[in-house]
C-alpha positions in Angstrom: 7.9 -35.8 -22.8 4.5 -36.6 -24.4 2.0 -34.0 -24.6 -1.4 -34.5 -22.9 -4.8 -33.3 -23.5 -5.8 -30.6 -21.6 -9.3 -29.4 -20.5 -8.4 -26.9 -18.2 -11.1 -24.0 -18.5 -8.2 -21.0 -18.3 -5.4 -20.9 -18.4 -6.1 -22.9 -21.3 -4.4 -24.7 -23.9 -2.6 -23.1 -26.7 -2.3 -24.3 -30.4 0.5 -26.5 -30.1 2.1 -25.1 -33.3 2.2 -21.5 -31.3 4.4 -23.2 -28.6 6.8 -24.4 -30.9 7.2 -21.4 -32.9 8.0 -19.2 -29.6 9.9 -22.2 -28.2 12.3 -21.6 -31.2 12.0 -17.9 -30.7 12.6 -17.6 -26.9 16.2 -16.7 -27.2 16.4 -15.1 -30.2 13.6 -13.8 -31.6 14.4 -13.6 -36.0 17.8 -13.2 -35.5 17.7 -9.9 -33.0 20.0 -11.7 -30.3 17.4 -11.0 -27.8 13.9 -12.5 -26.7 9.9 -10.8 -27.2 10.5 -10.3 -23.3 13.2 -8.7 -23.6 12.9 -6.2 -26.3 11.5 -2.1 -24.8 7.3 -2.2 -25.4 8.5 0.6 -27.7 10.5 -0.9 -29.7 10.4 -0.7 -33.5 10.0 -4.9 -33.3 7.6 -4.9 -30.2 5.5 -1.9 -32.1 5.3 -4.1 -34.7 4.4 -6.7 -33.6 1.6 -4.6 -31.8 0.1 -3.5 -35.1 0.9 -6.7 -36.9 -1.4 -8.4 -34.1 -4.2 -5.8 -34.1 -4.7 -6.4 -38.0 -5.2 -9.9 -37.8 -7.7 -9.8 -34.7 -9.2 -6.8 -36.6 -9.4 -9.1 -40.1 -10.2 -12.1 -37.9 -13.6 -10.6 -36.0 -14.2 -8.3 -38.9 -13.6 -5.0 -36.7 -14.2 -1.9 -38.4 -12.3 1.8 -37.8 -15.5 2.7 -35.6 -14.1 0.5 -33.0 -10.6 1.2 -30.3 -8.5 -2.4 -30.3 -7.0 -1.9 -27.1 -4.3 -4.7 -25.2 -4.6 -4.2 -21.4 -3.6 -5.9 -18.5 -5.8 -7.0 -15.1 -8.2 -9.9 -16.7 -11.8 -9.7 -17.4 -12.5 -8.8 -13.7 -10.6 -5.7 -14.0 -13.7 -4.7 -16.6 -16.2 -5.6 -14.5 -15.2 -2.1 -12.9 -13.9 -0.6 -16.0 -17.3 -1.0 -18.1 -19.7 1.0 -15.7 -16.8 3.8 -14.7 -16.2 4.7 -18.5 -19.8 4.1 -19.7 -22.6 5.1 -16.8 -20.6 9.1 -16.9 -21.5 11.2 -14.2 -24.9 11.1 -14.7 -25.6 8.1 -12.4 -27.8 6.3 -15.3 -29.3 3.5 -14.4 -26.9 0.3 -15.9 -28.6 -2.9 -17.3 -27.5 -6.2 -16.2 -28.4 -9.4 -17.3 -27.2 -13.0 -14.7 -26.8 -16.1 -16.0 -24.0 -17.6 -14.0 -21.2 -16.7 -11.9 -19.4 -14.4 -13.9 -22.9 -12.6 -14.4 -22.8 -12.7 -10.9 -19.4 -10.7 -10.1 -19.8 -8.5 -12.7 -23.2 -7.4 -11.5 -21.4 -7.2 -7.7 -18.7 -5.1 -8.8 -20.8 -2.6 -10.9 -23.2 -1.9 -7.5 -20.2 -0.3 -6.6 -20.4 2.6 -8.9 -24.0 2.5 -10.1 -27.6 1.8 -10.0 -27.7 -2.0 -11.5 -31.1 -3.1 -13.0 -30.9 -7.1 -13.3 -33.2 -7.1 -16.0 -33.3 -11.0 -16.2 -32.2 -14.1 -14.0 -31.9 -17.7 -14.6 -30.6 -18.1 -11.2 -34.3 -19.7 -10.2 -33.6 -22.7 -12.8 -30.0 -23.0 -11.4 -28.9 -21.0 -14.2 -29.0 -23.9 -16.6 -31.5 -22.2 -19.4 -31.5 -18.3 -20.5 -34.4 -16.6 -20.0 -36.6 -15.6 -23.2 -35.8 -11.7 -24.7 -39.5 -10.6 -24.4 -38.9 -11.4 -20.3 -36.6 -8.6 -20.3 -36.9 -5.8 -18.0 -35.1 -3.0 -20.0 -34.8 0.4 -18.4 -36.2 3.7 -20.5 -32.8 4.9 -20.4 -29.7 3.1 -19.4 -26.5 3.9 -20.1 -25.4 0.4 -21.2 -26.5 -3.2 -21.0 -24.1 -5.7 -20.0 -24.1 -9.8 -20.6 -22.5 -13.3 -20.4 -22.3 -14.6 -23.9 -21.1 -18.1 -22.3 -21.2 -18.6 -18.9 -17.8 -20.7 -18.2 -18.5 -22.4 -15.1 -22.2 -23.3 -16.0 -21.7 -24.1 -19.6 -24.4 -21.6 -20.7 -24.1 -19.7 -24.2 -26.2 -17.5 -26.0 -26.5 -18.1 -30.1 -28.3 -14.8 -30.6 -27.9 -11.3 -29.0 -29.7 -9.6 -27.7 -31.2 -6.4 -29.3 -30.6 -3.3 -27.8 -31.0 0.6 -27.7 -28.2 1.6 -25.9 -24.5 0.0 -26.3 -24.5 -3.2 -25.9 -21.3 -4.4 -23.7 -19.9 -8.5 -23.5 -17.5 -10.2 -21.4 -16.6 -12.6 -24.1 -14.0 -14.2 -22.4 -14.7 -17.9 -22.8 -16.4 -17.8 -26.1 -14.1 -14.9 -28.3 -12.8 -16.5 -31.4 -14.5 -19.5 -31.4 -17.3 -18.4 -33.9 -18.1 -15.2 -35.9 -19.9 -12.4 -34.2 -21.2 -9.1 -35.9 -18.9 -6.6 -33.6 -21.2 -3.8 -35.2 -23.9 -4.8 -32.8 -21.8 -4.3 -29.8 -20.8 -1.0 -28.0 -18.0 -3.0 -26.0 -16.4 -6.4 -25.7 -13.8 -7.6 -23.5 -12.3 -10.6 -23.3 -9.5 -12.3 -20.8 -6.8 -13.9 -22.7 -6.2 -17.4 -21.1 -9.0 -19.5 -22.7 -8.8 -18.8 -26.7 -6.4 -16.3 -26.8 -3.4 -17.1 -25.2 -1.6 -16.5 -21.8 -3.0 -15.2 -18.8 -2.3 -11.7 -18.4 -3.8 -10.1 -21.7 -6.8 -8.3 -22.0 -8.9 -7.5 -24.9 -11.3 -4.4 -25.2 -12.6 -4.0 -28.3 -14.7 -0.4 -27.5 -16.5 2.0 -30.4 -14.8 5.3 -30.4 -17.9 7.3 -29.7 -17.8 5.6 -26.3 -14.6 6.7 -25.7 -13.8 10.3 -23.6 -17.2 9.7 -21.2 -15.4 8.2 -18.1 -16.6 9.1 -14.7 -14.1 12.1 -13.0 -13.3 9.0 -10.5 -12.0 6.5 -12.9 -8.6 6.2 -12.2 -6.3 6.8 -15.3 -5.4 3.0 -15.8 -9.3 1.9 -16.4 -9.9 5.2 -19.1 -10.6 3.7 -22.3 -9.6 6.8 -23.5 -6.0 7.0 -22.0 -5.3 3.4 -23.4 -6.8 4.4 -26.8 -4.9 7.8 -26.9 -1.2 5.4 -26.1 -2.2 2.8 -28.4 -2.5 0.4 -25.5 1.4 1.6 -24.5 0.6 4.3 -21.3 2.6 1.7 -19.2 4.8 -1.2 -20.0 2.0 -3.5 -21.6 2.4 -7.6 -21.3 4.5 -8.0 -24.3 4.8 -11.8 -24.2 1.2 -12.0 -23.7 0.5 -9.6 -26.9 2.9 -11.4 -28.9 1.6 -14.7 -28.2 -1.7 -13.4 -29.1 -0.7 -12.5 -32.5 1.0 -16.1 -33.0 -2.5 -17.6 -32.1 -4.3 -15.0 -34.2 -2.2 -16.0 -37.4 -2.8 -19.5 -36.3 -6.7 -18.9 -36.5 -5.9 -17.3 -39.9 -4.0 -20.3 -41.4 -7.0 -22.9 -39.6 -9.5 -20.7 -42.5 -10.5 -18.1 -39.6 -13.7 -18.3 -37.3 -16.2 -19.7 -40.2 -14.2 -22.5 -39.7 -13.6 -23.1 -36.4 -17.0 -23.3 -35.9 -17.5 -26.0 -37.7 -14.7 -27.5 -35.9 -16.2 -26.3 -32.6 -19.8 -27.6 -33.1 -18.3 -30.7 -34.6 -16.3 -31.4 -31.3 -18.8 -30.3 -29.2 -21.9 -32.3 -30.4 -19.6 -34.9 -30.3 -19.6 -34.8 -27.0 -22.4 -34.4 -26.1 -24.2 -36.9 -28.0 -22.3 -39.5 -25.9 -23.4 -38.2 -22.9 -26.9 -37.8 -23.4 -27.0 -41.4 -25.0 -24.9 -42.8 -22.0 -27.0 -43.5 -19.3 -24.2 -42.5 -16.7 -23.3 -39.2 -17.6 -25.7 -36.0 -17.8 -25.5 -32.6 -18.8 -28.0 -29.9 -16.6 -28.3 -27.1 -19.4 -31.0 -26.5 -21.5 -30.0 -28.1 -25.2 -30.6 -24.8 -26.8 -28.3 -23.2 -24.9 -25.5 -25.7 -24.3 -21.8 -24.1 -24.6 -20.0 -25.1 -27.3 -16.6 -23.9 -25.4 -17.4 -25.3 -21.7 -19.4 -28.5 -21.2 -19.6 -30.1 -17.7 -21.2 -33.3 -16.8 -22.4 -35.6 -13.8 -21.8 -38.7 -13.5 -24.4 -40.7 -12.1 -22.7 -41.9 -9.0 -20.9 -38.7 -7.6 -18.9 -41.6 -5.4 -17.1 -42.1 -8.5 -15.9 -38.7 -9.1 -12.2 -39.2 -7.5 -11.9 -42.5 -9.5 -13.0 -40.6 -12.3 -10.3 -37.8 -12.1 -7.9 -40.1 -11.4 -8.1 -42.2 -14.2 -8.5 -39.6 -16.7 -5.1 -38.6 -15.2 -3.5 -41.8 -16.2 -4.9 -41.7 -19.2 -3.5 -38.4 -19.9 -6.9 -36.6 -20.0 -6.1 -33.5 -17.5 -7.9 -30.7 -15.8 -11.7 -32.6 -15.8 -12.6 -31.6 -12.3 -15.7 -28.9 -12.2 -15.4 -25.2 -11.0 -15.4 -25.9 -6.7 -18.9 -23.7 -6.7 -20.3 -26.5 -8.6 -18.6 -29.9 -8.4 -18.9 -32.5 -11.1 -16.6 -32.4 -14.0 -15.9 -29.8 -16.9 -14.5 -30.3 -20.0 -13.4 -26.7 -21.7 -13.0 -27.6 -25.8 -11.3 -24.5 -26.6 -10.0 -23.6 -30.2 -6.6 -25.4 -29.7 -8.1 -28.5 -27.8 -7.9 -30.7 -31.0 -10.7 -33.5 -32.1 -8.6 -36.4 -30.9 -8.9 -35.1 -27.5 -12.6 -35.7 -27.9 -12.4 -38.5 -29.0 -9.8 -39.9 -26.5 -12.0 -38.7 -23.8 -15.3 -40.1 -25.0 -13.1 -43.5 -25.2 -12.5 -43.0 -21.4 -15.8 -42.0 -20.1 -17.0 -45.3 -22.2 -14.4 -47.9 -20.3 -15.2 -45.9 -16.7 -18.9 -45.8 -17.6 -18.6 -50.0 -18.4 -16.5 -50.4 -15.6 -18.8 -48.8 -12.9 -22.1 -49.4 -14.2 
């Protein structure tokens, strides 16, 4: 069976070198007669694996001892209740939220539910395709947090700067961790689901500074404390130990690409790629603002939305998969994660030339 090129935004693709090595380990992971699955979360081999993981991540992002590592379970959208529970106390502060795109969206929803949520800037007025400028900003005196979207994943929207701030400063990084260097030291929090450049759905990164730590709300309940996964070393309950170990494959993989200096210059490489063909095309379009543009999630028009199914279909054939846009906004997607390679790009652009020639 030939491998295809996959643009699916989550689960995403995985380096293909990661496969094969747990492929080869399945049954018998180095020799112990037993697979990662398998073995008890504690382990000697599955602790190890643990801390063996949490160094690389930690030497990977440049993570200092201020800050709690912690592997959880319940995706990104488990945080989006987590974040104001542990952070807003029992105060009631006022929380600061900033929306630009669906995920901005939910996790502004979900936090209503526990606190007073300032939306301190929108772009939903421009159909969220630009960011709106710092010095729009309606920061509260006193918040207990504020919370954004680095990179919107169904809109294609990314930041390149962050934004500066007095209180901690909390990310849902899901769709953009790993795929460029970020000074964590600015950051109170960051949390990031698995299944786009980390590996398997299921994990959950929360990368938390320790001061934070201990100031839940009385009604968190014991799985969402920080502190009670930071006290167990992420291990309270039975953690997803395939999910962690895959991590730590991908994370050495990252290691042995030259780390996240580098993959940025791979990521901007593939993605202005890209995008160059589609602004010079005449068929295709891209909404966002070129300032913003992701470098992780890039979705396109065509100019004839009649053609859409054609499109899909032959991208199929052509072993191009998982091009159709997120259902809220239609059109097609392509999500260039870390392990999508630069012959993908290419192949793809080499498609959307012969469909653009064919239906023009």
């Amino acid at each position: 069976m030939a491998r295809r090129f996959n643009f699916c935004a989550g689960p995403a693709s995985i380096p293909e070198a990661v496969l094969t090595e747990a492929a080869e380990q399945m049954l018998d992971w180095q020799g112990r007669g037993l697979s990662v699955m398998e073995m008890s979360h504690r382990s000697d081999e599955m602790v190890g694996i643990a801390n063996e993981a949490e160094a690389d991540l930690r030497e990977l992002m440049g993570i200092s001892d201020d800050y709690a590592v912690l592997f959880l379970q319940g995706g990104a959208s488990s945080q989006f209740s987590a974040v104001p529970l542990n952070l807003m106390g029992d105060e009631g502060k006022v929380v600061d939220y900033v929306n630009t795109g669906e995920w901005s969206k939910k996790a502004i929803k979900e936090a209503k539910r526990y606190a007073k949520v300032n939306v301190v800037a929108s772009s939903e007025d421009t159909n969220f395709t630009t960011i709106p400028a710092f010095d729009s900003w309606n920061l509260s005196e006193d918040a207990a947090y504020l919370h954004y979207t680095p990179n919107e994943t169904i809109g294609g929207l990314e930041f390149f700067w962050t934004p500066e701030s007095k209180v901690p400063l909390v990310a849902d990084m899901s769709s953009t961790i790993l795929s460029r260097p970020v000074d964590v030291n600015k950051f109170g929090l960051i949390y990031a689901g698995a299944q786009k450049n980390i590996g398997p759905a299921g994990l959950t990164i929360v990368i938390v500074r320790k001061d934070l730590l201990g100031k839940a709300s009385a009604m968190t309940p014991t799985m969402l404390d920080y502190k009670t996964a930071a006290d167990n070393d992420s291990m309270y309950n039975t953690p997803p130990t395939w999910g962690w170990y895959l991590a730590g494959l991908v994370f050495k993989w990252l290691k042995a690409q030259g780390g996240l200096a580098a993959m940025e210059v791979i990521n901007r490489r593939k993605a202005e790629k890209l995008y160059g063909y589609i602004d010079a095309s005449g068929f295709y379009s891209n909404p966002v603002e070129v300032a913003s543009r992701s470098l992780m999630n890039i979705p396109f028009v065509l100019a004839d939305a009649s053609l859409d199914k054609a499109f899909l279909a032959g991208a199929e054939e052509a072993g191009l998969l998982n091009l159709k846009g997120h259902r809220s906004v239609g059109g097609m997607r392509a999500s260039v994660y870390n392990a999508v390679p630069e012959e993908a790009i290419d192949a793809l652009i080499s498609y959307m030339k012969a469909f653009a020639e064919q239906n023009s």
